[in-house]
C-alpha positions in Angstrom: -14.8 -17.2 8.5 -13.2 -16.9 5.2 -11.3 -14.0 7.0 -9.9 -12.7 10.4 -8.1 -9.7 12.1 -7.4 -9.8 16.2 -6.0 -6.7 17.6 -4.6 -5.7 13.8 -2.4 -2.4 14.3 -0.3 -0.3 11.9 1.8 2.5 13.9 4.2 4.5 11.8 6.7 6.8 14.0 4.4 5.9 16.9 1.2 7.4 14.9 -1.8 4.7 14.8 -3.4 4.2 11.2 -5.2 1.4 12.3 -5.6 0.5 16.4 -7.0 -2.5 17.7 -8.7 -3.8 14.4 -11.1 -7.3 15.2 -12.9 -8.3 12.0 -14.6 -11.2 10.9 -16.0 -12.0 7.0 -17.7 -15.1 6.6 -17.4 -16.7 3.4 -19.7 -15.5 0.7 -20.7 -12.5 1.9 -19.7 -9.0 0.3 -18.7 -6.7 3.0 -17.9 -2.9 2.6 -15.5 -1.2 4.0 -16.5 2.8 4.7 -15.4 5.6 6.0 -13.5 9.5 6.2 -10.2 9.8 4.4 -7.8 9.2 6.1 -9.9 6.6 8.5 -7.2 3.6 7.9 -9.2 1.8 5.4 -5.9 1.3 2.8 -3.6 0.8 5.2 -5.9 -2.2 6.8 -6.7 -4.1 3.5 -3.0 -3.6 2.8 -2.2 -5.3 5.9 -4.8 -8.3 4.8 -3.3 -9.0 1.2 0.5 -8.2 2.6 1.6 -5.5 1.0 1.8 -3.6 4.5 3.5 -5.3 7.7 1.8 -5.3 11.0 3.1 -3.8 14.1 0.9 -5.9 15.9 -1.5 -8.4 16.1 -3.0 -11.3 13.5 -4.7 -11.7 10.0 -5.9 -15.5 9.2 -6.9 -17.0 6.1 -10.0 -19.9 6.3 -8.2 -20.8 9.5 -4.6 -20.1 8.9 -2.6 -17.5 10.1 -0.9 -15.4 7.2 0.5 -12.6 9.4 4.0 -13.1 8.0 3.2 -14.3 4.8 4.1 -12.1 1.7 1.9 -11.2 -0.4 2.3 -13.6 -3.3 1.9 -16.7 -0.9 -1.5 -14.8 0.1 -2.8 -14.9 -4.1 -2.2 -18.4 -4.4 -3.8 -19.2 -1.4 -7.1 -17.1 -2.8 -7.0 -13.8 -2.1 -6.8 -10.9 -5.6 -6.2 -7.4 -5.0 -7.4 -4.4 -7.1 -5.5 -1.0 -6.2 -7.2 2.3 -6.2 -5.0 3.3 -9.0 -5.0 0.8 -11.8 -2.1 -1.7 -12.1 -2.9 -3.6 -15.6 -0.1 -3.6 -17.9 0.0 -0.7 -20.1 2.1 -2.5 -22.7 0.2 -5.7 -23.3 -3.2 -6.3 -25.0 -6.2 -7.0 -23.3 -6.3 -10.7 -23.8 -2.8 -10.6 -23.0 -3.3 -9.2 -19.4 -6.5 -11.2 -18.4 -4.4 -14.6 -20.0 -1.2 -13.5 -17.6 -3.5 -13.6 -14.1 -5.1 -16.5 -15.4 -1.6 -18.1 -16.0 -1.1 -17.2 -12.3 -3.8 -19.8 -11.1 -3.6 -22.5 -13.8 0.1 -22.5 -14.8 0.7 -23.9 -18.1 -2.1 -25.8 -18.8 -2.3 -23.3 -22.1 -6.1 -24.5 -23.0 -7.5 -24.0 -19.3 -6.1 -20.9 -19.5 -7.3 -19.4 -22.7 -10.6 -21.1 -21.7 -10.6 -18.6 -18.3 -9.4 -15.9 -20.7 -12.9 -16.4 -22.9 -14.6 -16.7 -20.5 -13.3 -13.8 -18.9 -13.7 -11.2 -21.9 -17.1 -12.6 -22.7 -18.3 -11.8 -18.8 -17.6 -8.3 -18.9 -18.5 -7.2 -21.9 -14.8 -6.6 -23.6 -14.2 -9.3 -26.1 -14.3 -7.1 -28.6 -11.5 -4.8 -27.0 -9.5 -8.1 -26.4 -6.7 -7.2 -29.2 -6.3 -3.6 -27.5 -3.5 -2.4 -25.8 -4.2 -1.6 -22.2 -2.8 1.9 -22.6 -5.5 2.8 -25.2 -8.8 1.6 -23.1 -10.1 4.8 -21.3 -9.9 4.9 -17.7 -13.3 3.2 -17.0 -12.5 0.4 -18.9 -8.6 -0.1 -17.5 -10.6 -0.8 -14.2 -13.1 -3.1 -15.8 -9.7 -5.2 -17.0 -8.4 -4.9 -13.7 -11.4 -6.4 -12.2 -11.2 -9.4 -14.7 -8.0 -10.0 -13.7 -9.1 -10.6 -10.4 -12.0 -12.5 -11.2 -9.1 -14.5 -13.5 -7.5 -16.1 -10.9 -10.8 -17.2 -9.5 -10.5 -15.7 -5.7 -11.9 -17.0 -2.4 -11.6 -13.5 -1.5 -11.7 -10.6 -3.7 -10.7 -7.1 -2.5 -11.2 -4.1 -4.5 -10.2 -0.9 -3.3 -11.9 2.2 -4.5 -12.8 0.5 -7.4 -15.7 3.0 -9.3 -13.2 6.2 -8.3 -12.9 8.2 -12.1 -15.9 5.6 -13.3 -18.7 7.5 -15.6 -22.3 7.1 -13.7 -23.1 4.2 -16.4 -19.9 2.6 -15.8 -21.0 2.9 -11.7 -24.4 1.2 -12.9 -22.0 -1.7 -15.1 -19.7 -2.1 -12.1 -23.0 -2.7 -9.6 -24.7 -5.3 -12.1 -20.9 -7.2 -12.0 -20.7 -6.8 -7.7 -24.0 -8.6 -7.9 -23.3 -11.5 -10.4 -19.9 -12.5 -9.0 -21.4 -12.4 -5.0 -22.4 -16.0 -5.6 -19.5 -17.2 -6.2 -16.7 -14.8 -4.3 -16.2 -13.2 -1.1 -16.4 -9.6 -1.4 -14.6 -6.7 0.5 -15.0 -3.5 -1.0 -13.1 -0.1 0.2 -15.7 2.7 -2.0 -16.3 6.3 -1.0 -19.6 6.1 -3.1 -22.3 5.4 -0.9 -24.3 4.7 -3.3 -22.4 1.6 -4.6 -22.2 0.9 -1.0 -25.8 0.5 -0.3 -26.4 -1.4 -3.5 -23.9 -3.7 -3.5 -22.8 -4.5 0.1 -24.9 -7.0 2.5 -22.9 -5.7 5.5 -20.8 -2.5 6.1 -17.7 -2.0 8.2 -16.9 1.7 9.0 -13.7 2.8 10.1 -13.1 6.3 11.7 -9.4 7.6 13.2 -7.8 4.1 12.3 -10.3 2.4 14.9 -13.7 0.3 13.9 -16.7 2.6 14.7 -19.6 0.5 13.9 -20.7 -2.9 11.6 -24.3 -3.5 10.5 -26.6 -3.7 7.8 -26.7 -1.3 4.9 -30.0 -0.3 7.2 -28.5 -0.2 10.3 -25.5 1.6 9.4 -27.9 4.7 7.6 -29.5 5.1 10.8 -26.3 4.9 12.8 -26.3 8.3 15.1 -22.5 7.9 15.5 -21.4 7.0 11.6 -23.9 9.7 10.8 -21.4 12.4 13.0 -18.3 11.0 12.0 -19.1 10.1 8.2 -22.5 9.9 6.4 -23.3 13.4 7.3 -20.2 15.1 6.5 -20.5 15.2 2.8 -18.0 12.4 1.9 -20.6 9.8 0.7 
């Protein structure tokens, strides 16, 4: 397992966020994480990458435990982190933000780097918006650069939260065609509301309901789920 949770709990002012979270993602697969606002599903990947502290329990990395290690010590050991709200530099150029994460990984070996840059732009379609400043790209597109920073710092795990929230349907269709190509070579976990970028993308769902895991199965098994069906699918949020 790539990654691992064992009794993972987040309690603020003695209310429960998340209670009692076991999880398990083996390496390579993309896994999504579904379910109500308000069901935990932040505040449990924040607890993963670090940017939230435990009350209780573990998270380990490939076999190490990373409870108490901050959040920076958690990229370098593999791990990228997209918000829901996009966190690319407003001030900086396109090529400038992809070439800062991949500085990140590769440190100052200045031709790896602008190799992974390339590389980078060419992938997903914005070389020619490479001289742009971040502030100017529409929303869509700031998301699309967020994602190649990720993909940048070439991540064991990649963890995208709410990634297609504000996306166009065509960017939705853009964002599926990159889940698909980058599965080979990353582990996926994926927070979405859009259950249709669920079911397309995602070889095994999660659902979370009242801070608590509810059910894991197949994209399959989870449709036909009588108790995600109550609490989620039929509910109107997907």
């Amino acid at each position: 397992m790539i990654l691992s949770t064992c009794g993972l709990t987040k309690a603020y002012a003695g209310v429960a966020a998340n209670t009692d979270i076991d999880f398990d993602l083996p390496v390579g697969q993309t896994r999504a994480i579904i379910g109500p606002n308000g069901a935990g599903k932040s505040t449990f990947v924040g607890m993963v990458c670090g940017r939230i502290p435990a009350t209780r329990g573990n998270v380990s990395f490939d076999g190490t435990d990373i409870t108490t290690m901050a959040a920076h010590e958690r990229i370098r050991k593999g791990m990228a982190y997209t918000f829901q709200i996009t966190s690319v530099f407003q001030g900086l150029s396109v090529r400038e933000n992809i070439n800062l994460a991949a500085r990140r990984r590769l440190g100052k070996n200045k031709l790896a780097v602008t190799r992974k840059t390339d590389e980078i732009l060419q992938r997903l379609n914005i070389a020619n918006r490479s001289d742009q400043l971040a502030s100017n790209l529409s929303y869509g597109h700031q998301r699309i650069l967020e994602i190649g920073m990720g993909l940048a710092q070439d991540p064991r795990l990649f963890i995208l939260d709410e990634p297609t929230q504000g996306l166009a349907e065509s960017e939705v269709d853009d964002f599926n065609q990159l889940m698909k190509s980058m599965d080979a070579e990353t582990t996926i976990l994926l927070i979405e509301h859009n259950m249709n970028v669920v079911m397309a993308v995602a070889e095994y769902i999660t659902v979370l309901d009242q801070g608590m895991v509810l059910a894991n199965g197949t994209p399959e098994e989870i449709r036909a789920n009588t108790a995600v069906q109550e609490a989620y699918l039929g509910t109107g949020h997907g």
